[in-house]
C-alpha positions in Angstrom: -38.7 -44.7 -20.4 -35.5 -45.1 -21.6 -35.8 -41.8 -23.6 -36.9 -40.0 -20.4 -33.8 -41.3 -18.8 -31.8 -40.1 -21.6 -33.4 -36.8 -21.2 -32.7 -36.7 -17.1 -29.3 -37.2 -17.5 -28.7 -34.7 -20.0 -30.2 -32.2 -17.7 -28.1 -33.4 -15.0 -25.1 -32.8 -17.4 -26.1 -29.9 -18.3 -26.7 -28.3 -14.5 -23.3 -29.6 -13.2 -21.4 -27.8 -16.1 -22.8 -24.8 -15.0 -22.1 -25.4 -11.8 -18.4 -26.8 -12.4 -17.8 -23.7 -14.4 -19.0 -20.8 -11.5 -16.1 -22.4 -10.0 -13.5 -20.8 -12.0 -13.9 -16.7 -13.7 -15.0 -15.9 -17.7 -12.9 -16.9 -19.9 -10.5 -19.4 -17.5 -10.0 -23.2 -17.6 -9.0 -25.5 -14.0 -6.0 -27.3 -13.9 -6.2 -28.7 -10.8 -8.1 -29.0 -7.6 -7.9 -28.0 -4.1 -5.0 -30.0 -2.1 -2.9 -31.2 -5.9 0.1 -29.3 -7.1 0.0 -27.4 -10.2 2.2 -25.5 -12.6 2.6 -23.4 -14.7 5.4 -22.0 -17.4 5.8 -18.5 -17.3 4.1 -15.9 -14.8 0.4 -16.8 -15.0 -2.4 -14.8 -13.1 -4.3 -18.3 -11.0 -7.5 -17.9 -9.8 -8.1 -20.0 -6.7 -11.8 -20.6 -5.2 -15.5 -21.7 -6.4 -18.9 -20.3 -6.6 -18.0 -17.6 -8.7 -15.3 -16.1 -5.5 -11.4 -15.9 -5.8 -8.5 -15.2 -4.9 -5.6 -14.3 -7.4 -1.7 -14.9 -7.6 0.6 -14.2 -10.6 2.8 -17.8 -10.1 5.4 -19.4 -12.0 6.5 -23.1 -12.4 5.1 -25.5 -9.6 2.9 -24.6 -6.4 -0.1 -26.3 -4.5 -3.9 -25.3 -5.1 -4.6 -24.5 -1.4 -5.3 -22.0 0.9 -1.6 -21.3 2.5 -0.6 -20.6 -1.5 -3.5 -18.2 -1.9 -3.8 -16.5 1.3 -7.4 -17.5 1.9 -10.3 -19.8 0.3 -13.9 -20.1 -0.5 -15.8 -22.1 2.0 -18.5 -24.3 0.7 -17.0 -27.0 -1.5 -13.8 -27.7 -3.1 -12.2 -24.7 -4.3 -10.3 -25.2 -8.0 -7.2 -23.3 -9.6 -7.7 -21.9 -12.4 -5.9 -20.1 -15.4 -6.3 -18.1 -18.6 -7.6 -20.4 -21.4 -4.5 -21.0 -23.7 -2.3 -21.3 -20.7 0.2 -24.1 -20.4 -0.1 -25.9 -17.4 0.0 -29.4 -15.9 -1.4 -30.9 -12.3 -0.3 -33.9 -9.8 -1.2 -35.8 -7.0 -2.2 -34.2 -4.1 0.7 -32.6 -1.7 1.9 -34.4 1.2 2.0 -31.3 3.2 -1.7 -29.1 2.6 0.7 -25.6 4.2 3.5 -25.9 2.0 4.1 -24.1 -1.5 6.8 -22.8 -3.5 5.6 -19.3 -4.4 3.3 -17.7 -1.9 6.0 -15.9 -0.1 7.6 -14.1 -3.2 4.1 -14.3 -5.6 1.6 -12.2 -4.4 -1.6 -10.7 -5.9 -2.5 -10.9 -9.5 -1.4 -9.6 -12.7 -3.1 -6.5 -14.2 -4.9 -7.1 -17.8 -5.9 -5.1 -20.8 -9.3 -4.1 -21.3 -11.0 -4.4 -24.5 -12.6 -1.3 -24.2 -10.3 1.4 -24.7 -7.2 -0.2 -23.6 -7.9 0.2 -19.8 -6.5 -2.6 -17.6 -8.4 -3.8 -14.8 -8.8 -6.4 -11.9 -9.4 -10.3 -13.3 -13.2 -10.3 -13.3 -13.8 -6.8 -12.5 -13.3 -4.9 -16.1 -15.2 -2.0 -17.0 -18.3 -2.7 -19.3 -19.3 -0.7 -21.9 -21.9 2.1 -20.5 -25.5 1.3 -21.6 -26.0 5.3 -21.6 -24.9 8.5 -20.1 -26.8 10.3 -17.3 -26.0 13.8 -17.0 -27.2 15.0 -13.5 -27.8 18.5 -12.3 -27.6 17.7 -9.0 -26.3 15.1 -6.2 -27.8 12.1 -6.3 -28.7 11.1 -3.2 -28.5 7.3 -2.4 -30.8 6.7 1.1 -30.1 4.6 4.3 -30.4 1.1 3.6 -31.5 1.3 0.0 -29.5 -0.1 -3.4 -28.7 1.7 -5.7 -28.3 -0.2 -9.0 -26.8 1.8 -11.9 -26.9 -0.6 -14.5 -23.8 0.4 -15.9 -24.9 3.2 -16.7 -22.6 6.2 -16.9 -23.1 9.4 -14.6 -21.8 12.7 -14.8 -22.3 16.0 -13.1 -19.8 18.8 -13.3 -15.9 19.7 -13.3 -13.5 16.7 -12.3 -10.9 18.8 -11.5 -8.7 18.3 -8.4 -10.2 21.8 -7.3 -11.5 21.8 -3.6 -15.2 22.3 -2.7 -17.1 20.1 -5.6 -20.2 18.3 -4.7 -20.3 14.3 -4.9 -22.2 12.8 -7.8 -23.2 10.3 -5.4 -24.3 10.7 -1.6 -24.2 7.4 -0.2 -25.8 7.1 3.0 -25.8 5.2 6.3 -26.2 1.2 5.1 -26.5 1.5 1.8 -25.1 0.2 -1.8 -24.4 1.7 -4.8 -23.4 -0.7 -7.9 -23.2 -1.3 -11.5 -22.3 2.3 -12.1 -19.7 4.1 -14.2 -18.2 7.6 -12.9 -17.8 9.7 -16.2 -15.1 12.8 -16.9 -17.1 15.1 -15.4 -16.6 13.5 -12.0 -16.8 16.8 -9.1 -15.9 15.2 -6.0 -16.9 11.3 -7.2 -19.0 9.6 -4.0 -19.3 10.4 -0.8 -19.9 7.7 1.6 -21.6 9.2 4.9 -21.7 6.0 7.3 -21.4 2.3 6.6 -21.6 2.1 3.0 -20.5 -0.4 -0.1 -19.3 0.9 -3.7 -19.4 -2.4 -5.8 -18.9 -2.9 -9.1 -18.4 1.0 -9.6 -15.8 2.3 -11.9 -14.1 5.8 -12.8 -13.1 6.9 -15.9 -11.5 10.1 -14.6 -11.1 10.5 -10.5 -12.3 14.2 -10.2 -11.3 15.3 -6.9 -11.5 12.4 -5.5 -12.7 8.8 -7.0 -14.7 8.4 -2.9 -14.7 10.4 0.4 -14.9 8.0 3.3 -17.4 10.5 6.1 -18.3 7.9 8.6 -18.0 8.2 12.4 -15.4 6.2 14.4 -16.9 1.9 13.7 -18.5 2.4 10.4 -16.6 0.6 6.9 -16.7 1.8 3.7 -16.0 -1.2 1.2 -15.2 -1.0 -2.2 -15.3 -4.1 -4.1 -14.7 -4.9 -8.0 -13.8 -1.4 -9.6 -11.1 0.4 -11.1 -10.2 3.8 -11.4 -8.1 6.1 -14.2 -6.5 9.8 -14.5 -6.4 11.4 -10.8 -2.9 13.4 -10.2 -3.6 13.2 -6.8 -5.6 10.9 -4.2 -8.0 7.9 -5.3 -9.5 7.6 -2.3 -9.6 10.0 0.9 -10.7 9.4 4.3 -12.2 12.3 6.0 -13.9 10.9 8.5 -13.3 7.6 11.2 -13.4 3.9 11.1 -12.3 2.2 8.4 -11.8 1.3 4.7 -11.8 -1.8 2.7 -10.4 -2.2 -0.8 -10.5 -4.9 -2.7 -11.0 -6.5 -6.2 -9.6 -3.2 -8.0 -7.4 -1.2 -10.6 -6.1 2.2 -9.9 -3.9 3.5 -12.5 -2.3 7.8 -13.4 -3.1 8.7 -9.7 -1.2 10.0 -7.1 -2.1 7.8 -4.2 -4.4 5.2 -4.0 -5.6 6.0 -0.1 -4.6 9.2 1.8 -5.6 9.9 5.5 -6.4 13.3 5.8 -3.7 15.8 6.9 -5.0 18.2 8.2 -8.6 18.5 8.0 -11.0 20.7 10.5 -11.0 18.7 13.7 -8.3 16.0 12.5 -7.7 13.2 14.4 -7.8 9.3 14.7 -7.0 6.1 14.4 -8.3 5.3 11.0 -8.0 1.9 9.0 -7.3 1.0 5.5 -7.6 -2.5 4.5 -6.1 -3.4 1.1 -6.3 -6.8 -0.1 -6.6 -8.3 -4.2 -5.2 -4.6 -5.9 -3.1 -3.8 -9.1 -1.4 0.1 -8.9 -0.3 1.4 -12.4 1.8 4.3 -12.3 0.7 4.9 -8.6 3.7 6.9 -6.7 2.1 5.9 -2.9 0.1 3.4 -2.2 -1.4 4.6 1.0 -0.3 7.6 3.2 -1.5 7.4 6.7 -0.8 8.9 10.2 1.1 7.8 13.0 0.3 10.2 15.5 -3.1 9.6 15.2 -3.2 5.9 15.4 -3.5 4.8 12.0 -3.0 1.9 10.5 -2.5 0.2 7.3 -3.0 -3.4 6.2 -1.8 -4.4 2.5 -2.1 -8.2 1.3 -1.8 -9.1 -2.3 -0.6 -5.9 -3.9 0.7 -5.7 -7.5 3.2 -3.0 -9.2 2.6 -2.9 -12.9 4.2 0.7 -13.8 5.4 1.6 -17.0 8.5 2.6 -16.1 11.1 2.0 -13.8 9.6 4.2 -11.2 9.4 3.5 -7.6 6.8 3.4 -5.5 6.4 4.2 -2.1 3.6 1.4 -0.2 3.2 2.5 3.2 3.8 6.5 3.7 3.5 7.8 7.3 3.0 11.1 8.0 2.9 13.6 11.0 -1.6 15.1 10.9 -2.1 17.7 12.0 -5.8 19.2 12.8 -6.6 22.6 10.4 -4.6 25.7 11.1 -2.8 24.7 13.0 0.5 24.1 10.6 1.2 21.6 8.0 1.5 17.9 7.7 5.0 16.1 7.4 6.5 13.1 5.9 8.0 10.5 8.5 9.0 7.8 5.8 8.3 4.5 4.4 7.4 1.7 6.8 7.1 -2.1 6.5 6.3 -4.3 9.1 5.4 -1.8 11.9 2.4 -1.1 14.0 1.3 1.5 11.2 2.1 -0.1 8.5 0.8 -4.0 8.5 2.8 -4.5 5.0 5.7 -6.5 4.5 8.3 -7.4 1.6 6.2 -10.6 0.6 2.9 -8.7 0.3 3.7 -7.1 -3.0 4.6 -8.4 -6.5 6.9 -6.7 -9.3 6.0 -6.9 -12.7 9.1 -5.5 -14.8 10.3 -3.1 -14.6 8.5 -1.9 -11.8 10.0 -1.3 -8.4 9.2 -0.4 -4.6 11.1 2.2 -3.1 14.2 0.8 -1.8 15.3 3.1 0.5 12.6 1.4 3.1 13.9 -2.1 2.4 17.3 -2.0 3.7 18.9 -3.2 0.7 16.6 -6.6 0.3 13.2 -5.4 -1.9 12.2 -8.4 -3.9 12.6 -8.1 -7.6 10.8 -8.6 -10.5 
């Protein structure tokens, strides 16, 4: 009996040290739970939430482990703060005040990370894995309504990857479905084309093509891309052609041009479209989003990180003047922060030397790194 006992509890053990650890990424250690204050030394990436679901701030010195710090939290249980293992840190009593912190309104977003495979950065928790093989399509692969399409890391390529117009997708996502787990090789034609409400998770691009995704859908559909990254495009990451709206989140663009663009002048051209950014990382990204005013458009950043490699600036929210095909060309308005276009302000983004936002739109008061 007593043996049995012994057994039972080293079971129990063993389950709730699985379950404590889903409740901070790979390779991370918790300093403190939900409500206590924390700190850390030097700029530290923190991953706040549970159940293997975060949110990410580079911080420095003391804040508290809650939702107001973190700009949102994972329901379910107590949510823990976490850091890289090897980091120094310390934790205290819980704060008297749950709303109040010390960095959340100058720290924002996480800090971008090296990969081990080739040197790529990526998004805590979303780096690229090795591919398992390479496919080498002839044609589009065509993903149907309401399926899932699960790559399993392999990696797919089907011609060019040029920024020439006209190339077919590699992927054809259609109305309701998923494609995940896949790897976009350097012969990347026009990347994915998502034709209605779609998901892209867990998908990553070694070389952008045309474009990394086409958004297609009709006025109310989403296109979300969660976990990714995406390398070497000299101009947009992702384009949105059609209506509605698209979500980005969880991801690492780096050597593009733009990271979203509205169209400008596409064959019936029009509006309002949505971007949603929330959890990114930008290397060596010149815009951020570009969008549309005169056709309704708006932009919502949260969370966004600058981690050039020089001191290069970098325009978040560009609005421009769309116009519908033929019927002239688009124009630049400027850079806009706190607007009804451009749902971005000061506090959303975070400098990591020696990057730096483009302070002509901040009226002489851009945070700095």
């Amino acid at each position: 009996m007593n043996m049995r006992y012994l057994m039972l509890g080293l079971l129990a053990a063993v389950a709730l040290g699985e379950a404590h650890a889903a409740n901070r990424p790979a390779g991370y250690v918790t300093i403190c739970t939900e409500g206590k204050t924390c700190s850390v030394s030097a700029s530290t990436n923190v991953a706040f939430g549970r159940a293997d679901k975060f949110f990410y701030k580079v911080l420095t010195g003391s804040f508290v482990c809650n939702e107001a710090t973190f700009g949102g939290k994972t329901a379910g249980g107590v949510n823990e703060c976490s850091v890289p293992s090897g980091t120094s840190s310390s934790s205290s009593a819980p704060s008297s005040s749950s709303s109040s912190s010390s960095s959340s309104s100058t720290t924002s977003s996480s800090s971008s990370s090296t990969s081990s495979t080739g040197g790529l950065g990526y998004y805590p928790g979303c780096q690229m894995p090795t591919a398992t093989e390479t496919v080498q399509s002839t044609a589009t692969i065509i993903v149907p309504a309401g399926t899932v399409f699960d790559g399993g890391n392999k990696r797919y390529n089907l011609s060019g990857g040029s920024q020439a117009e006209g190339q077919p997708a590699v992927f054809d996502v259609q109305e309701g479905a998923t494609l995940k787990n896949v790897i976009i090789g350097t012969l990347a034609a026009d990347g994915i084309h998502c034709l209605g409400n779609c998901t892209l998770d867990h998908v990553w691009w070694e070389d952008i093509g045309e474009d990394a995704a086409t958004a297609l859908g009709a006025a109310g559909t989403v296109m979300s891309i969660n976990c990714g990254a995406a390398y070497k495009g000299s101009d947009k990451t992702f384009q949105h052609n059609g209506r509605g709206e698209l979500r980005i989140s969880n991801f690492y663009a780096a050597n593009a041009g733009k990271l979203y663009r509205s169209c400008g002048d596409c064959t019936g051209n029009g509006g309002p479209r949505k971007v949603t950014i929330n959890n990114v990382i930008t290397r060596d990204v010149p815009t951020i989003v570009g969008i549309n005013s005169n056709f309704g458009d708006v932009a919502t950043i949260r969370n966004l990180t600058l981690n050039n490699s020089s001191n290069s600036k970098t325009k978040i929210c560009q609005v421009y003047k769309g116009v519908v095909k033929g019927s002239g060309s688009t124009s630049a308005l400027g850079v806009e922060f706190n607007t009804p276009n451009c749902n971005v302000s000061q506090s959303d983004v975070t400098l990591i030397a020696p990057s730096a936002i483009n302070t002509s739109a901040c009226a002489g008061s851009c945070p700095q790194p």
